[in-house]
N, C-alpha and C positions, 0 to 999 in steps of 0.2 A: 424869817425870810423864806416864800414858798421859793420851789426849785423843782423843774421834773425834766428829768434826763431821760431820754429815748437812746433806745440801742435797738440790734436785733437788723436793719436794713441791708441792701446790699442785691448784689447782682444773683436773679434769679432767669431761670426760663422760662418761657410758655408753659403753663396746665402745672407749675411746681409750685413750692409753701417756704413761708417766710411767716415767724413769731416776732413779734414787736414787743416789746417789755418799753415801758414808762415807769420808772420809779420819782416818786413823791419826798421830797422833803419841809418840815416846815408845816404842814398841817396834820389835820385831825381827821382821817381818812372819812370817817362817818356822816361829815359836815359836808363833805363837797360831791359835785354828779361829776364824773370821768369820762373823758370821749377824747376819739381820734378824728381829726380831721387832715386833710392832704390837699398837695398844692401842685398842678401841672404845669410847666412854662407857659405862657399866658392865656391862662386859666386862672379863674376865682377860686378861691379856700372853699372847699366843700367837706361836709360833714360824710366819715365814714361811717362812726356807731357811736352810741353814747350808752353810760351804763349810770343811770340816777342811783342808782342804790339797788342792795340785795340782788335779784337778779333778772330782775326788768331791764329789758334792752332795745335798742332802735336800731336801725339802720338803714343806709343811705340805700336805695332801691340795686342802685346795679351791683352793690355789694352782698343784699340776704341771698343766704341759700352757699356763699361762698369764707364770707370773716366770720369769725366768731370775737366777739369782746368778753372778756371777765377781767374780775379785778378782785385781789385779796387785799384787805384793808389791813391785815396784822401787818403786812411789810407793807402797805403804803404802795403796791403796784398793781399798774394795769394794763394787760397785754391785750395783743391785737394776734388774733389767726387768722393768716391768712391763704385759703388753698385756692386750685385753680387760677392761679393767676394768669394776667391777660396781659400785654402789650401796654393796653391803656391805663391800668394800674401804674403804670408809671409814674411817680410823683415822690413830691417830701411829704410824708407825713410826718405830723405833727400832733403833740400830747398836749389835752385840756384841760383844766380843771376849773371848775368855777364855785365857787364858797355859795351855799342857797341860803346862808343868813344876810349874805351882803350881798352878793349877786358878782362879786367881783372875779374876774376869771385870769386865770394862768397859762401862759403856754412854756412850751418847751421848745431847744434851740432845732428840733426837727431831725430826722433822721432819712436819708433818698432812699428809695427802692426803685429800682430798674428791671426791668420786667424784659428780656431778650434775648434771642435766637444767636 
């Protein structure tokens, strides 16, 4: 049974940092691509970063230059850095995985970040 717990959220201020940890359980870290996505009050689920393997990385435009994504597969985790934070950063992020032999994907129950003065 996959399972991925997000921690690390919480109230932050203007231009500060906040680490996001996702830990995995239930897979075989090497099998799946890992990424964060977040979710605004009514706003659509939008992709933060995603990390397919080793350490090829993506990310969502208004995020490069500010998160960083890594993920250590000996423990099954994948953090989310986040500096310069902004107001609008406000949202639940949320942890993904998805298995690239079946395509099938996992989330996590989601962690808030509050971004405020």
């Amino acid at each position: 049974q996959v399972q991925l717990v997000e921690s690390g959220g919480g109230l932050v201020q203007p231009g500060g940092s906040l680490r996001l940890s996702c830990a995995a359980s239930g897979i075989i870290a090497i099998f799946y691509d890992m990424a964060w996505y977040r979710q605004a009050p009514g706003n659509a689920r939008e992709l933060v970063a995603n990390i397919p393997s080793g350490s090829r990385t993506n990310y969502g435009d208004s995020m490069k230059g500010r998160f960083t994504i890594s993920r250590d597969n000996a423990k099954n985790t994948v953090y989310l850095q986040m500096d310069s934070l902004r107001p609008e950063d406000t949202a639940v992020y949320y942890c993904n995985a998805k298995d690239r032999r079946t395509l099938q994907q996992y989330w996590g129950q989601g962690t808030q970040v509050t971004v405020s003065s």
